[in-house]
BALOBA-1460 file (C-alpha; in Angstrom, 3 decimals):
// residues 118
<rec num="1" residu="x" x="20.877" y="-10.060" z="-74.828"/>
<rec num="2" residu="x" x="18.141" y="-12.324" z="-75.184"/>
<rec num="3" residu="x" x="20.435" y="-15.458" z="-72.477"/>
<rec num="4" residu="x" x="20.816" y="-12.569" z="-70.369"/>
<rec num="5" residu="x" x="17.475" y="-11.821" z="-70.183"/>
<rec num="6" residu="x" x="16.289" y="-15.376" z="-69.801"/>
<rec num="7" residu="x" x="18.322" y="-15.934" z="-67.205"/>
<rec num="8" residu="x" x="17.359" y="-13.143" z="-64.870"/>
<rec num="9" residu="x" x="13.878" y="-14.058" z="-65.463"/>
<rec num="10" residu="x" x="14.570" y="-17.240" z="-64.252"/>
<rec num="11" residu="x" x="16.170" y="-16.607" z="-60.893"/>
<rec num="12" residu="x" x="13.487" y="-14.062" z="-60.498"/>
<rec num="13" residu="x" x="10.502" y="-17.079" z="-61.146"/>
<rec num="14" residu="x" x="12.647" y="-19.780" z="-59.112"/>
<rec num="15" residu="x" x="12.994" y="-16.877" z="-56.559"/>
<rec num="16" residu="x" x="9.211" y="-16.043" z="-56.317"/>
<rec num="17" residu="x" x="8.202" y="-19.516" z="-56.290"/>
<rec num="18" residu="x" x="10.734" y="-20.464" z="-53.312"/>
<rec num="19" residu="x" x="9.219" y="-17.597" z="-51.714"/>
<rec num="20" residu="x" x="5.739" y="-18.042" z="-51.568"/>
<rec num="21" residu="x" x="6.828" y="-21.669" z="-50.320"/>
<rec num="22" residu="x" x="9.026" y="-19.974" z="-47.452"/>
<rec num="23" residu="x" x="5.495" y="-18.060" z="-46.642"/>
<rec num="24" residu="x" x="3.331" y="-20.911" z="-47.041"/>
<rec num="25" residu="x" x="5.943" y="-22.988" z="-44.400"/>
<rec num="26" residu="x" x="5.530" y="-19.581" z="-42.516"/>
<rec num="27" residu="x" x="2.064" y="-19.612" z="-42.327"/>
<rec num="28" residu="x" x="1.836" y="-23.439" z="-41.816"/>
<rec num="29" residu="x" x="4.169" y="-22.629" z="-38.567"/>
<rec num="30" residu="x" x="2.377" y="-20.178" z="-37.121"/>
<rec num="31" residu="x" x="-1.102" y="-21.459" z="-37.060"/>
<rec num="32" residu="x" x="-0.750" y="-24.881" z="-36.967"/>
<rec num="33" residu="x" x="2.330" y="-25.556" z="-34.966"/>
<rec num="34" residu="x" x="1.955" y="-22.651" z="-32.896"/>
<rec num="35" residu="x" x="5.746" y="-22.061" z="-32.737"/>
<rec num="36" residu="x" x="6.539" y="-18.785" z="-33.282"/>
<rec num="37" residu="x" x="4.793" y="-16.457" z="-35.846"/>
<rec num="38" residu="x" x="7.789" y="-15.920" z="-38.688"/>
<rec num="39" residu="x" x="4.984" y="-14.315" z="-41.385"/>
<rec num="40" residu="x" x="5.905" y="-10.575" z="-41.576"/>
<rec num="41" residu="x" x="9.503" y="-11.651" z="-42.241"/>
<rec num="42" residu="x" x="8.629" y="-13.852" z="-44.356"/>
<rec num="43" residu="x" x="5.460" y="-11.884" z="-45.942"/>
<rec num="44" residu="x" x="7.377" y="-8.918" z="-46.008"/>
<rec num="45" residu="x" x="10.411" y="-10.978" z="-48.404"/>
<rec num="46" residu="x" x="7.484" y="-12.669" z="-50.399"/>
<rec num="47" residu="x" x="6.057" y="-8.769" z="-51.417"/>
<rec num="48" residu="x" x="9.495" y="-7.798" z="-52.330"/>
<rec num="49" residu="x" x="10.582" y="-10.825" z="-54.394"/>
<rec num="50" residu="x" x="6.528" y="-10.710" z="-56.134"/>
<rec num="51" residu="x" x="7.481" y="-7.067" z="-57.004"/>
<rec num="52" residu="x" x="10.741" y="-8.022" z="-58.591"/>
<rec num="53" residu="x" x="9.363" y="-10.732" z="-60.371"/>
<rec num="54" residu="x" x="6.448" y="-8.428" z="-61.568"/>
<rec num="55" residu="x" x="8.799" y="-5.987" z="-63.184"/>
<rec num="56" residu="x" x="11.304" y="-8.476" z="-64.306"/>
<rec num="57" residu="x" x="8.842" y="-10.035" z="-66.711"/>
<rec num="58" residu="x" x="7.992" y="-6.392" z="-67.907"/>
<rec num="59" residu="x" x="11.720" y="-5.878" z="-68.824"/>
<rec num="60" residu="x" x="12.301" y="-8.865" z="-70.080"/>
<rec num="61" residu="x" x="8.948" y="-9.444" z="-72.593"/>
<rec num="62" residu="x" x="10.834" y="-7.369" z="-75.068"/>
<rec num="63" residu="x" x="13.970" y="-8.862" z="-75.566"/>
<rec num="64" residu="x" x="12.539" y="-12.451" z="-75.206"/>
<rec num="65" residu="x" x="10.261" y="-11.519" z="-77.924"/>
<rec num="66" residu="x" x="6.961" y="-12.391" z="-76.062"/>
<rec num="67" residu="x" x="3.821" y="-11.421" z="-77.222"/>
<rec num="68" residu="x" x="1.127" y="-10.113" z="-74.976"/>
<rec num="69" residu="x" x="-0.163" y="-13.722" z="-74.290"/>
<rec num="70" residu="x" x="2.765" y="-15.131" z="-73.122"/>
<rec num="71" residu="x" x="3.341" y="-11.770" z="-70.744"/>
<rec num="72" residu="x" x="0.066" y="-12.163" z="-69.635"/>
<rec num="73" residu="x" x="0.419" y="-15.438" z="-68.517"/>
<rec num="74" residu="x" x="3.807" y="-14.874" z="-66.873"/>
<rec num="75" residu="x" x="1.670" y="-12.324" z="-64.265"/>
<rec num="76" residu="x" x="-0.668" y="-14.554" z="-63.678"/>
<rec num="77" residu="x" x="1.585" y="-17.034" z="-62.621"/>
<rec num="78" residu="x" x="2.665" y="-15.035" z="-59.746"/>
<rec num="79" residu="x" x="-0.520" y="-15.159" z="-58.083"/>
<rec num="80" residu="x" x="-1.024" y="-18.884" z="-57.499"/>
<rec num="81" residu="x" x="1.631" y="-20.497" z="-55.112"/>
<rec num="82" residu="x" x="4.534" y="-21.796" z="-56.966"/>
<rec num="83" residu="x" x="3.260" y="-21.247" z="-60.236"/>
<rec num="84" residu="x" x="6.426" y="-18.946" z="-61.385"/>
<rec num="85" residu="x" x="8.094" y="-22.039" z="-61.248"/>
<rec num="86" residu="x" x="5.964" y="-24.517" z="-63.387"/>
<rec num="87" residu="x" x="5.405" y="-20.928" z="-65.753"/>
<rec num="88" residu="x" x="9.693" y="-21.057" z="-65.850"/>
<rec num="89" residu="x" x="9.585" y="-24.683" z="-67.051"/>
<rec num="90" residu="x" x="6.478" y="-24.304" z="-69.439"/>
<rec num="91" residu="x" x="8.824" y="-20.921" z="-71.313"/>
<rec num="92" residu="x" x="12.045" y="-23.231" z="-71.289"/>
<rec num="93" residu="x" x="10.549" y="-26.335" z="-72.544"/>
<rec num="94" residu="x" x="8.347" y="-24.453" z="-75.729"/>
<rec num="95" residu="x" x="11.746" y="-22.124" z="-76.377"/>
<rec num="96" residu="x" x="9.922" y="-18.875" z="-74.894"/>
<rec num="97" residu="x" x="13.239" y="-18.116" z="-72.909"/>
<rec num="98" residu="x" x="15.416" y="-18.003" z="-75.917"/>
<rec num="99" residu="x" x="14.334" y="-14.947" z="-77.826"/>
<rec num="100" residu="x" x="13.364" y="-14.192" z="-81.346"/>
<rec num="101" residu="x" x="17.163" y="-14.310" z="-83.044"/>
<rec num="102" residu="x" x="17.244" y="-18.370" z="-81.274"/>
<rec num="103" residu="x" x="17.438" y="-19.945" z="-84.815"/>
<rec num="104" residu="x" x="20.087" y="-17.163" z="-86.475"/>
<rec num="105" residu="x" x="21.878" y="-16.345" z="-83.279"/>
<rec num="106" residu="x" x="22.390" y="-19.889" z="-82.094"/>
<rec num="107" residu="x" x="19.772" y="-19.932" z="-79.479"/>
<rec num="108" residu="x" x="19.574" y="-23.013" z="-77.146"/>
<rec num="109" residu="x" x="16.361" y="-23.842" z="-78.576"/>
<rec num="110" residu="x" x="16.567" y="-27.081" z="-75.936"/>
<rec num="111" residu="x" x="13.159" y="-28.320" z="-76.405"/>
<rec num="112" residu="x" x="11.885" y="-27.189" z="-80.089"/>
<rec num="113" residu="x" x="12.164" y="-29.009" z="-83.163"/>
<rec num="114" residu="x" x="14.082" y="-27.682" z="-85.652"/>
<rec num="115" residu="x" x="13.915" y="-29.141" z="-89.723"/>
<rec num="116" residu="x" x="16.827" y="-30.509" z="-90.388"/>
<rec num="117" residu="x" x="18.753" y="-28.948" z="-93.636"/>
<rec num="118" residu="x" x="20.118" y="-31.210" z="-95.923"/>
């Protein structure tokens, strides 16, 4: 449950991050380059994807095992541009992404040291 759950967070943070650059490039277009004005397209996929990604980390804090810090953070990352993303990296890298059963349940455990048993 726990993979599962990992991994549709992280399409959902890759998703909201790729987004808010699609709006940024958006914005960027229409003010600067004067070239059309591709923002409520845009804006409106942004809102959608944030909202997903909002309620996505809701679902998922449970069977990740996260505590209320690490949800916490997770919504504050979707306010700053791109921060989903580096949020998605931080969770993979200090084993937030493999739930609480990683060690008995053969979690990927990728970047956490483990003691070695003798």
């Amino acid at each position: 449950m726990a993979s599962r759950a990992a991994l549709i967070f992280r399409v959902a943070a890759v998703a909201e991050a790729l987004s808010w650059a699609a709006l940024l490039i958006g914005m960027f277009t229409r003010d600067v380059l004067e070239a059309g004005n591709p923002v409520p397209v845009v804006g409106m996929t942004h809102g959608i994807v944030f909202v997903v990604y909002v309620l996505v980390t809701l679902a998922v804090a449970k069977p990740l095992g996260w505590k209320f810090g690490t949800v916490f953070w997770a919504l504050v990352a979707s306010v700053p541009p791109l921060f989903t993303w580096f949020f998605e990296k931080w969770a993979l890298r200090r084993g937030k992404l493999d739930g609480p059963q990683r060690l008995t349940h053969g979690g990927t455990g990728l970047f956490v040291r483990q003691p070695v048993s003798v």
